[in-house]
C-alpha positions as CSV (number, residue, x, y, z in Angstrom):
1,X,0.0,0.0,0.0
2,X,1.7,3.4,-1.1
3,X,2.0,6.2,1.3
4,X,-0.9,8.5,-0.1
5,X,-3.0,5.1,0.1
6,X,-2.4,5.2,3.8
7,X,-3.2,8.7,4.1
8,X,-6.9,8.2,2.5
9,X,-7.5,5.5,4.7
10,X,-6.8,6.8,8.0
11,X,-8.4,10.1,7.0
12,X,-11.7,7.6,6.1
13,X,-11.2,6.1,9.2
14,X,-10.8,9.4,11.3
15,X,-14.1,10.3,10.1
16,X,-16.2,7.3,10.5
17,X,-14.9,7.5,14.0
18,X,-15.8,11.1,14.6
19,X,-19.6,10.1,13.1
20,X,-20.0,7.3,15.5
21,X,-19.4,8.8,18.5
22,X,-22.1,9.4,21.1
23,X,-22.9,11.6,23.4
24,X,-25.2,14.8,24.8
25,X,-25.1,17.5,22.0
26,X,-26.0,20.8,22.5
27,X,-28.9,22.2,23.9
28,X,-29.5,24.2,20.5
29,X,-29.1,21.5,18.3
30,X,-32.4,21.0,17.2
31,X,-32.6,24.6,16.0
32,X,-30.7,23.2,13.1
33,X,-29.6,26.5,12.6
34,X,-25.9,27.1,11.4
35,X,-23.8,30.0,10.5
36,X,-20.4,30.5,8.8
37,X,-18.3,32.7,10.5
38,X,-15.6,34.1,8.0
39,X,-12.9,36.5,9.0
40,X,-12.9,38.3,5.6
41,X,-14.3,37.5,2.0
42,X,-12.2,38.2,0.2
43,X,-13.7,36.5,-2.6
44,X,-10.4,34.6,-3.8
45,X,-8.0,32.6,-2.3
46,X,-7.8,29.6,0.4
47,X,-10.2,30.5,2.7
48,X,-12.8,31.3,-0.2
49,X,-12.2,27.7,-1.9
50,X,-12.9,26.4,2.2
51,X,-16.3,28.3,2.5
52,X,-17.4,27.1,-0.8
53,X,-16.6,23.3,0.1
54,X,-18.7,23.9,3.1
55,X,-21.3,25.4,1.4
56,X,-21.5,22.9,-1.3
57,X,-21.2,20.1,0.9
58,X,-24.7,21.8,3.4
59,X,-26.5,22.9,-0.3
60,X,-26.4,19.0,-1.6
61,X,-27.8,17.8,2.1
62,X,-30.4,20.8,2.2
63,X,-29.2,22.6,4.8
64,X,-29.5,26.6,5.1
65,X,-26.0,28.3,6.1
66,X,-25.9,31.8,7.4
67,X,-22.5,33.4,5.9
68,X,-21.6,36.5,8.2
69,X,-18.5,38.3,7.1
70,X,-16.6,40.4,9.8
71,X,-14.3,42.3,7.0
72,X,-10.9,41.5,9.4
73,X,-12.3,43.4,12.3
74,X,-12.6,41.7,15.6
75,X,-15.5,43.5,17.0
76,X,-17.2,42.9,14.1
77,X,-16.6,39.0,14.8
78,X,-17.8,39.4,17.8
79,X,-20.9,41.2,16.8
80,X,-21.4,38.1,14.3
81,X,-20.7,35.8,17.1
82,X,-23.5,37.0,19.3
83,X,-25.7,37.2,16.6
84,X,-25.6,33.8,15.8
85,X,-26.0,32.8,19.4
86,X,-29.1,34.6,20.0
87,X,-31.0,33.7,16.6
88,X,-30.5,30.6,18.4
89,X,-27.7,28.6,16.3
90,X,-27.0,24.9,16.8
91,X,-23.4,25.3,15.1
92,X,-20.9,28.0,14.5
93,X,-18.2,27.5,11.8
94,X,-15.7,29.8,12.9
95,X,-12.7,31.6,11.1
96,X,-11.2,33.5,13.5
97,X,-10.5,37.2,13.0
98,X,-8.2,36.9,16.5
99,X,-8.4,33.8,18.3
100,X,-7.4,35.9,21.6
101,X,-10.4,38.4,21.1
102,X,-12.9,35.7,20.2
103,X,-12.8,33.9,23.2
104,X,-15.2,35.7,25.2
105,X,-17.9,34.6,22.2
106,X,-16.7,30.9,22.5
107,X,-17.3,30.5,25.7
108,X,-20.6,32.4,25.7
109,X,-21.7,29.7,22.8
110,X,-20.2,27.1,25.0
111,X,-22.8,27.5,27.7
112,X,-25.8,28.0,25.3
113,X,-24.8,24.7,24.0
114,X,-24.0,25.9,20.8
115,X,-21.5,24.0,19.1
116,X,-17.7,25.6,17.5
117,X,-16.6,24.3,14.3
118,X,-13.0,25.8,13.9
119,X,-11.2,26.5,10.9
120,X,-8.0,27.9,9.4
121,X,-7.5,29.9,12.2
122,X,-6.5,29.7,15.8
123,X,-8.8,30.4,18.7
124,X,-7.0,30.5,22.0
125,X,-9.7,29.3,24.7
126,X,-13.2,27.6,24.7
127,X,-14.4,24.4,23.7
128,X,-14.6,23.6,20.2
129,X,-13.8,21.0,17.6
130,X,-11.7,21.3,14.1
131,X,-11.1,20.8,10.6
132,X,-7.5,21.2,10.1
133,X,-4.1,20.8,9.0
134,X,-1.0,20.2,11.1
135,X,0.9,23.7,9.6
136,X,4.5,22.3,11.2
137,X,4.3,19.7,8.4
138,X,3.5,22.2,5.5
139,X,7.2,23.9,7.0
140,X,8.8,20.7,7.2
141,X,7.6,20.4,3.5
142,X,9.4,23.6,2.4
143,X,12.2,22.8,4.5
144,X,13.2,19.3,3.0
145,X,12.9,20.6,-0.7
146,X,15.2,23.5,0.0
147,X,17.1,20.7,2.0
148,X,17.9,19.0,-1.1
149,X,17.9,21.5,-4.1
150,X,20.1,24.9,-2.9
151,X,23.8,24.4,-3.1
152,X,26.3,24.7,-0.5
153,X,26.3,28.2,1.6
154,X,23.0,29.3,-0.2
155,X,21.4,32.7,1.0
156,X,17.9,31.7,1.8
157,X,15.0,34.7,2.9
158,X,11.4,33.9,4.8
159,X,8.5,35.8,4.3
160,X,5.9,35.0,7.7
161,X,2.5,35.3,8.2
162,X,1.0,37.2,10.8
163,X,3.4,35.5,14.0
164,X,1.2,35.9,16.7
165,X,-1.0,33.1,15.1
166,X,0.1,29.5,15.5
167,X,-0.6,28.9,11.9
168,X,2.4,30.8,10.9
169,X,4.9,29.9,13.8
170,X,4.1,26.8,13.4
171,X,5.3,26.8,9.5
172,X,8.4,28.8,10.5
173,X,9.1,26.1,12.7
174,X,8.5,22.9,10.5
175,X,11.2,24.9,7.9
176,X,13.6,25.6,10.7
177,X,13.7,22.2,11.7
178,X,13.8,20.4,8.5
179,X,15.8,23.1,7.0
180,X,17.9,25.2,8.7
181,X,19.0,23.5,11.9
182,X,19.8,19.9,9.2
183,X,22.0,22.2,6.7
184,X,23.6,24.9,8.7
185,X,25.6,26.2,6.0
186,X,22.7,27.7,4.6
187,X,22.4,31.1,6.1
188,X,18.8,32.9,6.6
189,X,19.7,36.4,5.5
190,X,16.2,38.3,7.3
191,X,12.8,37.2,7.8
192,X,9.8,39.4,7.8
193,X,6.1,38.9,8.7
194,X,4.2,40.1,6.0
195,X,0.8,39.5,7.5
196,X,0.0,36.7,4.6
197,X,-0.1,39.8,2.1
198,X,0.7,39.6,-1.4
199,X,1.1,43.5,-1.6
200,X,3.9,43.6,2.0
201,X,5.6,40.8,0.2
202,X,6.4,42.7,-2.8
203,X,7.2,45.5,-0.9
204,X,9.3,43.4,1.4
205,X,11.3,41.9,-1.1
206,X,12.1,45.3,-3.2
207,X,13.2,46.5,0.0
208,X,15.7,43.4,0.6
209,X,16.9,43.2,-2.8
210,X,18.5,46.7,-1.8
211,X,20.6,45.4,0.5
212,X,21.3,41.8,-0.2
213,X,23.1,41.0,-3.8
214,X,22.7,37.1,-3.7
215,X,19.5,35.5,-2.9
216,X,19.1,31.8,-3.7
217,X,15.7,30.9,-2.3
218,X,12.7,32.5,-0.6
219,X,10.4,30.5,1.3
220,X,7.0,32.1,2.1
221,X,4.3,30.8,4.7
222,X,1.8,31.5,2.0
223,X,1.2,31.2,-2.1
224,X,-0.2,35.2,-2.1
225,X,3.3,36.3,-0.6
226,X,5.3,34.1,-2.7
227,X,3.9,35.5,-5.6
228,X,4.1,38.9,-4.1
229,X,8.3,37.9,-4.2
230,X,7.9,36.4,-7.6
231,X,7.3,39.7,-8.9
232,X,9.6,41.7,-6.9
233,X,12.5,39.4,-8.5
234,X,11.0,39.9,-11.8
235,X,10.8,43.4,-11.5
236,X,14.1,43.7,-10.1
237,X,15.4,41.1,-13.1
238,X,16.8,38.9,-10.5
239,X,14.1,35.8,-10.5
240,X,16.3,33.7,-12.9
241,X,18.0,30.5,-10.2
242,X,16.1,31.8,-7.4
243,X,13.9,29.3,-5.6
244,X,10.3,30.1,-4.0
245,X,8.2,28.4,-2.1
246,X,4.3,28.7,-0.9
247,X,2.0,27.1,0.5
248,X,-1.8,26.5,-0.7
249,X,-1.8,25.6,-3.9
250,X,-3.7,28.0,-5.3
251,X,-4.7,28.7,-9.0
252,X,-2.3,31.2,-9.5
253,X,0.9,29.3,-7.6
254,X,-0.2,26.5,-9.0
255,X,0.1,28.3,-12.6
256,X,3.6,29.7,-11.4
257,X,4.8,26.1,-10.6
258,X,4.1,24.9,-13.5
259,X,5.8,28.0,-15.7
260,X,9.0,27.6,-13.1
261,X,8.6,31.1,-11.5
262,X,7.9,29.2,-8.4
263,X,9.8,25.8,-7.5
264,X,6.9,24.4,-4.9
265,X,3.4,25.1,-3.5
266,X,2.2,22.9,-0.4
267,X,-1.1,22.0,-0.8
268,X,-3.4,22.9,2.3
269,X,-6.7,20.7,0.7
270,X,-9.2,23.7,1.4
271,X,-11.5,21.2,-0.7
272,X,-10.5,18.4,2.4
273,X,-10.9,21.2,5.1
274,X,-14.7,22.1,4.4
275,X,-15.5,18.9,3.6
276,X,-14.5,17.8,7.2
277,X,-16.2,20.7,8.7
278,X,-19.0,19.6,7.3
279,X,-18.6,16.2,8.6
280,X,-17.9,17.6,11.9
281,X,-21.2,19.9,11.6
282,X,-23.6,16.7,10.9
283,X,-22.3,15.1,14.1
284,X,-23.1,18.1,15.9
285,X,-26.9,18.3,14.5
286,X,-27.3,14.5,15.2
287,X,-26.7,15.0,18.9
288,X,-23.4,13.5,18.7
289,X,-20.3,15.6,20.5
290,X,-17.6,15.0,18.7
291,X,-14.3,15.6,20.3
292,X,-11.2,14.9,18.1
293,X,-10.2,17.0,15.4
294,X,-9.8,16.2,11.9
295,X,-6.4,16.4,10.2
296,X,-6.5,16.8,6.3
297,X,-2.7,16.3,5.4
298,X,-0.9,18.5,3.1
299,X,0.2,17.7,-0.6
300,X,4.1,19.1,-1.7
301,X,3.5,20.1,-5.3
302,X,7.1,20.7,-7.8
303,X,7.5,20.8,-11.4
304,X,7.7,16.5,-10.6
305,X,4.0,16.4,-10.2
306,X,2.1,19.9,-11.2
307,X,0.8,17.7,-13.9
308,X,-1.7,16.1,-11.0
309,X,-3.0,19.4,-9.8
310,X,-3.8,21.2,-12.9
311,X,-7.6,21.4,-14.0
């Protein structure tokens, strides 16, 4: 059985699991009522392609979802939050604009018995269940390809996330480790967080290409800021040998892989993500309390095997 095989399996297997367990669900359950909780539409992107899994998954079993947008501002979530909880909702699907901020809101849906859905994003406190990737392996990913394809003493740059969430530590880590701290002669010249932006990633990178005159890979805790780099080296006429890195696979790094302006895109399975939230959102109308979350591995995608992930 291949690796991939094994992967499928024990994802089936996580699932089945997660539907057959028993126990007291929430006291709002029977509302039926459930609401998607998005930190910003953008419209594009990751997080779009995850709503619209959800979505399509509740639309195909008949069920109504609320969509409430809170446009990257906190209190806004937290207006959304307490909303939801007193139009009486059985589940909250939550992408959290600050899991610090939100917990207030979590808890508060915790003793009306409503149940939490997480996705994407952290949320510090509260009791809640998630759909999810382990982020340290989407680093780890990015680490071992630079690992094994930059040369001896290579000048390497990392673009972060936003690194007070764990999403984006946690990548930083899994490259560090699998990286950095296995092939010390490659030297990180500067990291920046870049708040996931493609737009502070180009402006980042124009900024570093200033100052440093060889650069022989940037690795970037997202696709939008890897692109945002790909077309600071462009513009700069320095993109030629350089290797980039992203993670999410989306249509546009996925476009650049396969044109060799990027080398790799990790594949965080938004598709796999909304589908398990919706998995995780049945249990919770059937009474059932589900208390494990669901990992959705992540996919390294090269020039080797872009053919794959091309529609």
């Amino acid at each position: 059985m291949t690796k991939g095989c094994v992967k499928i399996m024990a994802l089936a297997l996580t699932l089945a699991a997660l539907l057959g367990l028993s126990g007291c669900g929430g006291s709002s359950a029977g509302s039926g009522k459930v609401y998607y909780l998005s930190h910003n539409d953008t419209g594009t992107g990751f997080n779009e392609d995850l709503k619209q899994a959800f979505l399509a998954q509740a639309q195909a079993a008949g069920t109504s979802v609320e969509v409430l947008n809170a446009k990257n501002d906190s209190n806004t979530q937290l207006d959304n939050m307490n909303e939801a909880i007193d139009n009486g909702a059985a589940v909250i699907v939550l992408a959290a604009v600050d899991g610090e901020a939100i917990v207030p809101a979590v808890k508060k849906a915790n003793e009306a018995g409503v149940g939490i859905v997480r996705v994407n994003r952290d949320i510090a406190d509260g009791k809640f269940v998630a759909s999810m990737s382990d982020d340290r392996e989407a680093g780890i990913m990015q680490g071992e390809y630079m690992a094994k394809n930059l040369p001896q003493g290579a000048a390497v740059l990392y673009l972060g996330g936003e690194m007070t969430q764990g999403v984006a530590r946690m990548r930083w880590e899994g490259f560090k480790e699998a990286c950095l701290d296995k092939r010390p002669d490659i030297k990180l010249l500067a990291s920046a967080d870049c708040s996931w932006n493609k737009a502070d990633a180009l402006k980042q990178m124009t900024l570093w290409l200033k100052v440093f005159s060889k650069v022989d890979a940037v690795v970037c805790a997202n696709d939008d800021m890897a692109l945002g780099a790909v077309q600071a080296l462009k513009d700069a006429g320095r993109l030629q040998g350089v290797l980039i890195s992203g993670v999410d696979a989306t249509a546009p790094a996925l476009k650049a892989v396969q044109a060799g302006t990027m080398s790799q895109t990790v594949m965080q399975d938004a598709k796999g993500q909304g589908e398990g939230a919706w998995k995780l959102v049945q249990a919770i109308l059937s009474g059932e309390k589900p208390s494990q979350d669901l990992i959705v591995p992540f996919v390294s995608i090269t020039r080797d095997n872009i053919a794959q992930f091309l529609k």
